[in-house]
C-alpha positions as CSV (number, residue, x, y, z in Angstrom):
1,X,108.7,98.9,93.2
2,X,105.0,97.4,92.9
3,X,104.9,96.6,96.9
4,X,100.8,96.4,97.0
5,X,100.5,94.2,94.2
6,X,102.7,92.1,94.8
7,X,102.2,92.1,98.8
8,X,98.1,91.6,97.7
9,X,99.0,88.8,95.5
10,X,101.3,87.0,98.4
11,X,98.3,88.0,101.4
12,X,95.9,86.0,99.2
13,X,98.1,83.1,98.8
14,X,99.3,82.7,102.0
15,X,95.9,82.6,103.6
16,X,95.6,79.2,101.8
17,X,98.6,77.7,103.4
18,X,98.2,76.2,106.9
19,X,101.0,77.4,109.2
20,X,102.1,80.1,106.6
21,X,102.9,83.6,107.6
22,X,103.3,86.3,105.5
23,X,105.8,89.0,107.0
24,X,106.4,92.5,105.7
25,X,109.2,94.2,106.2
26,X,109.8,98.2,105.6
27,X,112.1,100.3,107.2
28,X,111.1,103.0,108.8
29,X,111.6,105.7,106.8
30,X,108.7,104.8,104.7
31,X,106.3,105.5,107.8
32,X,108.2,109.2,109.1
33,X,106.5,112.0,107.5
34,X,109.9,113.6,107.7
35,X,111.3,111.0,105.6
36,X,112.3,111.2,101.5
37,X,110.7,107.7,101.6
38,X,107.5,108.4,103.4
39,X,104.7,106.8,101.7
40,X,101.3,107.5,104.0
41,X,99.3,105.5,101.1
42,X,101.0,102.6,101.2
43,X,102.2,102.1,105.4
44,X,97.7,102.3,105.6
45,X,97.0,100.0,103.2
46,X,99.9,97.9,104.9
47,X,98.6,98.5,108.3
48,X,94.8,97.7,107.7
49,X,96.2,94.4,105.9
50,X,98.2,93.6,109.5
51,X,95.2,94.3,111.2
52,X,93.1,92.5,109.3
53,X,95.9,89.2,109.6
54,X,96.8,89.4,106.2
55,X,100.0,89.6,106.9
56,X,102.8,90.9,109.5
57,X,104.3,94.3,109.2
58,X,107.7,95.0,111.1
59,X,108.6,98.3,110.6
60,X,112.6,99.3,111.4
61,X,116.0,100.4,110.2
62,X,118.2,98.9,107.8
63,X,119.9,96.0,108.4
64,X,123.2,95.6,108.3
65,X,124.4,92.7,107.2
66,X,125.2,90.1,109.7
67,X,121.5,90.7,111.1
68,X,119.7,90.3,107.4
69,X,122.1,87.5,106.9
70,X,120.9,86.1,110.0
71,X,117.2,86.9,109.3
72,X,116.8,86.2,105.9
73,X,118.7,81.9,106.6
74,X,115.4,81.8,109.0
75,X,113.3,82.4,105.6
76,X,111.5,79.6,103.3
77,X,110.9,82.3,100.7
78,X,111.7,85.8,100.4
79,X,110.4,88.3,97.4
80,X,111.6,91.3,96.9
81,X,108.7,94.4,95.1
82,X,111.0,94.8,92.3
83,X,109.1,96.1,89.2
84,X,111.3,95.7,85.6
């Protein structure tokens, strides 16, 4: 996954949009040190973007799927950090 670059790319863009909000979503397990996930680099970097208003972070569980059905139909636009 390239999340900062593409998450930099996507802060910079948005802040040109009126009413546009970028929101980050990464479950939790990325931010618990006792985690396979944990990535202290990256929730920072994340975190000093959210407080700067770059961007929202929401930090959680996986969804399962009614509720990222649910939250995903309330999306214009969702990108997923893929790197090919």
């Amino acid at each position: 996954m390239a999340i900062l670059p593409v998450v930099g790319v996507l802060a910079e863009t948005v802040s040109g949009l009126v009413g546009a909000e970028l929101a980050v979503n990464i479950h939790h397990e990325v931010a618990d040190p006792a985690a396979h996930a944990y990535d202290p680099g990256l929730m920072a970097r994340l975190r000093e973007l959210a407080d700067r208003g770059a961007l929202t972070l929401r930090v959680h569980d996986y969804l399962d799927d009614d509720r990222l059905w649910a939250y995903l139909s309330g999306l214009d636009l969702s990108v997923l950090p893929y790197w090919a």
